[in-house]
Structures are given as C-alpha cells and as structure tokens.
VEXFI-469442 format. One record per residue (C-alpha): residue in one letter; x, y, z. Coordinates in steps of 0.02 Angstrom, whole numbers. Each point is the difference from the previous one (the first is absolute). Example, Ala and Ser with C-alpha at 12.3 -4.5 7.8 and 13.67 -1.06 7.14 Angstrom:
BEGIN
> A  615  -225  390
> S  69  172  -33
//
This chain:
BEGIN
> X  0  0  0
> X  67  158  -35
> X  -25  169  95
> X  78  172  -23
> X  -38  137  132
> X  92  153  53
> X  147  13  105
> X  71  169  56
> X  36  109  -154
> X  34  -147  -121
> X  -123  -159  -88
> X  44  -176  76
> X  -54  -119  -75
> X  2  -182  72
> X  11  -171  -71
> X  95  -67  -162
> X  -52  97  -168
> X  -44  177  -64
> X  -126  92  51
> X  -166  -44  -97
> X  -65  50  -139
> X  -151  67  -50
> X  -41  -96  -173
> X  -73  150  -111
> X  99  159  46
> X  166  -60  62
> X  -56  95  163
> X  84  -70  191
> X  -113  -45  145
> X  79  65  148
> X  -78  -43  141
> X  -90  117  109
> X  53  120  118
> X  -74  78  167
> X  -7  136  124
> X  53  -7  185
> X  -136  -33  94
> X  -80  149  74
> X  -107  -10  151
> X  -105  -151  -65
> X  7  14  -192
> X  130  5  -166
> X  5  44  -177
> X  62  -150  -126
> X  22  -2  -168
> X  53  -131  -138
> X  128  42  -117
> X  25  -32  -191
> X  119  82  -114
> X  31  25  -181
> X  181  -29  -56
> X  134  118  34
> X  45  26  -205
> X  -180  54  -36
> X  -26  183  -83
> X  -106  37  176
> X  5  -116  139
> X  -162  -47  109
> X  -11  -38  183
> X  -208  -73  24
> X  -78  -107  99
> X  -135  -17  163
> X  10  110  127
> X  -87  -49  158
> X  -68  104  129
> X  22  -115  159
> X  -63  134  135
> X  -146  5  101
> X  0  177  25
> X  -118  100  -103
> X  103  135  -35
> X  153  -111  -41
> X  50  -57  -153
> X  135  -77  -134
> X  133  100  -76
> X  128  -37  -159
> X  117  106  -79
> X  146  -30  -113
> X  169  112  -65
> X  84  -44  -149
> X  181  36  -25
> X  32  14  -198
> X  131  -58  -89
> X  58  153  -67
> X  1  86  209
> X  -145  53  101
> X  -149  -48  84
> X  -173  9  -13
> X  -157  -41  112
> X  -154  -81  -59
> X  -172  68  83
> X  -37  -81  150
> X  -153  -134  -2
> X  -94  -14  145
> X  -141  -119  32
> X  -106  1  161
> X  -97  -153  -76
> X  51  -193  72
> X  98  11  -174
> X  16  92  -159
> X  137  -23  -162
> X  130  137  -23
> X  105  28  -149
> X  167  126  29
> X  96  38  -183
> X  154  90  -50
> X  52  124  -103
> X  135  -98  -78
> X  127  -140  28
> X  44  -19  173
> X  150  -94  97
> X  -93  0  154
> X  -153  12  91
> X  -45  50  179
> X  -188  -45  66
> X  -62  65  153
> X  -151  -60  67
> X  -94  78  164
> X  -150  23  98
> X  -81  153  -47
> X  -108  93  147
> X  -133  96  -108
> X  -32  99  166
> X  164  89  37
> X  55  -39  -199
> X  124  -80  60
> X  137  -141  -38
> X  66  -137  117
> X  75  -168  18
> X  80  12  -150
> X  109  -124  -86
> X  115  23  -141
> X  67  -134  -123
> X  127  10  -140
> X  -12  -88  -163
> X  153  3  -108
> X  3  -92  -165
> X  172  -122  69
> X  -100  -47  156
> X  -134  -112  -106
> X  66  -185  -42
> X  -44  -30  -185
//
C-alpha cells in the first residue's frame, strides 16, 4: 500500500515506487494535509498536482472544514515561485461547508510551491493554526 503525506517543509513519500499517477492528466495525488487542532476542530485538505513542466501548474483538491464552530472554517492558499524569479499568491479559498473543491493556478512555470492551509475565524477575520508545506519538483519520486 502506498501513502504519501506531508512532513515538515518537504513530500515523503513511503513505500517502494513513485508517487501515483493519475491516468488522464499526468497529475500527482499527494495526500492530504491538515491544520493543528484548535480548541476542538481542524481544517484538512487533499492534495493533487499537475506536473512541474506544465505552461501553468495547478494545486486542487477537497478541502474540508473539520470544525464545529459556526464561525470557523477551512482555509488554502498557495505561492508560486517562477522559474524565471518571483513569487506569486493565488486567492485564498475558503469553505465553511463540511467540504468544498478548490483549484489554485499560476501564472507561469514554477520550481516550487508553498500551500498554507488554516482555520479561518469569519468573526475577527482572522487566520490561525496554520500549516505550511513545500512542494518542489525533486521532492516527487517519478
């Protein structure tokens, strides 16, 4: 069985082989990442990828609102740094639904990705338990 989840700032991924496949697109499943959890609840989200050579690269996937309180609810972000220098951010998606899809695209090629993914208080507009991963095309097993 093969699993990938996040680790830090960089992909692991576990067992023998590459990371899979998705049969149409060439696109990666990732795995999903979460939140800390804050005073009884979390934001999660799973985690595709298109390759690394494409034109514009696509982070999309699920993102899962896993708190109870009303006014709580799932974050996901992602800055692209281009090939040629710079970064950029995608908008933010937010979903205060038990889940809703998000798609985050680029400008251009990138080398690297950051995705940041949080509990967002609608209340006080506010950010928190944040986690930050780093996708870099030499960190996927082909």
């Amino acid at each position: 069985m093969r699993r990938t989840f996040f680790a830090g700032a960089v992909l692991v991924a576990l067992a023998a082989g590459p990371v899979t496949a998705l049969p149409a697109a060439a696109d990666y499943r990732l795995g999903s990442v979460r939140t800390s959890a804050g005073h009884g609840g979390y934001a999660k989200a799973t985690v595709r990828i298109t390759s690394f050579g494409a034109e514009t690269f696509k982070v999309y996937g699920t993102l899962y609102d896993r708190d109870p309180h009303r006014d709580h609810c799932a974050y996901i972000r992602a800055r692209f740094h281009y090939t040629g220098g710079g970064t950029g951010w995608a908008q933010p998606r937010v979903t205060c639904a038990p889940s809703g899809s998000y798609r985050l695209g680029s400008d251009g090629e990138i080398t690297r990705v950051d995705i940041k993914i949080c509990l967002y208080d609608r209340r006080t507009r506010s950010l928190g338990y944040c986690r930050v991963d780093s996708i870099r095309n030499e960190d996927l097993a082909y």
